[in-house]
Structure formats: structure tokens, C-alpha cells
N, C-alpha and C positions, 0 to 999 in steps of 0.2 A: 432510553433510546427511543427516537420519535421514531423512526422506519428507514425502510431502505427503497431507493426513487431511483429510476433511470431516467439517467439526464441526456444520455445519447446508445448510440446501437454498441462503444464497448464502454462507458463508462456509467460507473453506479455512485450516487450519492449518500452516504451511511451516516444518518444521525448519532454520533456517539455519547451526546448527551443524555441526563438521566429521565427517561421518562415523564409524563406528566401524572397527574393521580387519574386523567381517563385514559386507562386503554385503548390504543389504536386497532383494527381488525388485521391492519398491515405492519404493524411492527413485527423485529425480528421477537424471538425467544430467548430470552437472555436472562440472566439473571440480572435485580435489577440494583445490586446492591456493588454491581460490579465496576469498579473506577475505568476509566478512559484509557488508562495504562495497560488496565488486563483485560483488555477488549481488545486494542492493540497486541498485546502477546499472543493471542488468542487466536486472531485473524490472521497474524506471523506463520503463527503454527499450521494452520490451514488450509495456507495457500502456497504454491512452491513458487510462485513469483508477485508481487505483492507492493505496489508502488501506494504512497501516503503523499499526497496534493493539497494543495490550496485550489478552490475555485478559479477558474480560468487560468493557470498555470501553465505558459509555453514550454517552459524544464518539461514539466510533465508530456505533452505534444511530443517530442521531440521525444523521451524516453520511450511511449506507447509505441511510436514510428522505430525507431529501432529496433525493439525487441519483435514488432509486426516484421519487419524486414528479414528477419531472424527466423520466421514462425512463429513466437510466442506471445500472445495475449494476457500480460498479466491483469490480473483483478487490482483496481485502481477506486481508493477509497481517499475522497475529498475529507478535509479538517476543518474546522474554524479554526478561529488564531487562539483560542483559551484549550482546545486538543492536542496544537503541533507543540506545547509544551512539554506534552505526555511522551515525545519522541523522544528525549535527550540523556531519558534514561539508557537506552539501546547503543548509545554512540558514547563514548568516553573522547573521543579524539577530536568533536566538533560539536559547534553548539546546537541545539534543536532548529530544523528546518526541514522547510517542504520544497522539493519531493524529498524525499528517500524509498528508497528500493531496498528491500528485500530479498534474497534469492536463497531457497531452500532453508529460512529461518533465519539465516545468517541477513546482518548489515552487510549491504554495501559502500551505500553512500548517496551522494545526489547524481546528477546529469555528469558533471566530470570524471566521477567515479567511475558510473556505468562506462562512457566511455573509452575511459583507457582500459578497463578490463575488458573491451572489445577488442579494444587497438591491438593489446598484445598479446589475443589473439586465447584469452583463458576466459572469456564468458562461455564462445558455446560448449566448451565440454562440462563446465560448471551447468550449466540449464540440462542438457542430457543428463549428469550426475544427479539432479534433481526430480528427474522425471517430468521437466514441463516440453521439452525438446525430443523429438527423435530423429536418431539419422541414419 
């Protein structure tokens, strides 16, 4: 893992590839023997809302802005295209892509996802059931 870079005021850039033989003073702590997948897992676990991107990603825009609209800021971690592989483990129903979102460990899905679990009206009690929401 090279480090982790802020690319703007709510988005973080998180290198999940494996280290180089020099240590950075800014990379995270990690172990380093740990695949992209249980980084992923890891980060799932960690965080109660949790959106997986491709660089410059308008899904992504548009997912930030909703959950923003919402109150919740989830933590948004950009992929290369040799990471969003490591996704398709998580989903059985679709093939690996970016974005996918997270909430409370659980898949959701991409942008269509999110959305209609808006529409019908069962995201916000799902986000308070997670604790990233209060009402």
C-alpha cells in the first residue's frame, strides 16, 4: 500500500496496491502481506458507509450528493481497474464494478441500487440502523 492522499475536502485516494521495498512516512499501517480483497473486507468493516470508485467517477458525484442530501458523508475510496476486480467477490448477483456502496457491511449495489433503496423509502432507516445517520 503506497498511502493515503486527499484528492479533495470529502474524498480520499487509498493506494491498495502492495507496497514498495521503501517505506513511505505516510503510508497507512497495514499489514503488508494482505491481498486487495482483505483490505477491502477490512475497510467494509470499518466504515458504516463505504462507496468503492474509479477515479473521476460521476455514479460516484451523484451517490456522495445524495447520501450528503441525506446527512451522511460516506468514506469514498478510489480503485485502479486491476482492485475493482477484488470487488466481485462481495456481489454474487453482478459482475465487479465501480462504484459500489456499502452500508453497514452489507452490499448494496451501484447508483441504481442506491437509488431505489431511497425511492422506496428504506435507505434512511437502514443508515440510522447503522449508526452513520441520526434523527
Amino acid at each position: 500500500m503506497q498511502g493515503l492522499r486527499r484528492c479533495s475536502n470529502d474524498l480520499l485516494l487509498l493506494d491498495l496496491s502492495p507496497p514498495s521495498s521503501v517505506p513511505s512516512t505516510a503510508s497507512l499501517s497495514i499489514d503488508v502481506a494482505e491481498s486487495a480483497e482483505t483490505r477491502i473486507r477490512r475497510l467494509i468493516s470499518e466504515h458504516p458507509v463505504i462507496i468503492f470508485s474509479r477515479t473521476s467517477c460521476c455514479m460516484c458525484h451523484v451517490m456522495k450528493k445524495l447520501l450528503a442530501s441525506i446527512g451522511v458523508h460516506p468514506t469514498v475510496i478510489e480503485l485502479d481497474d486491476h482492485e475493482i476486480d477484488a470487488l466481485a467477490s462481495f456481489s454474487s448477483t453482478t459482475p465487479a464494478a465501480a462504484p459500489a456502496v456499502f452500508i453497514g457491511g452489507s452490499y448494496v449495489g451501484g447508483l441504481e441500487s442506491l437509488v431505489a433503496l431511497h425511492l422506496s423509502g428504506h435507505l434512511v432507516p437502514k443508515l440510522v440502523e447503522v449508526g452513520a445517520l441520526w434523527v
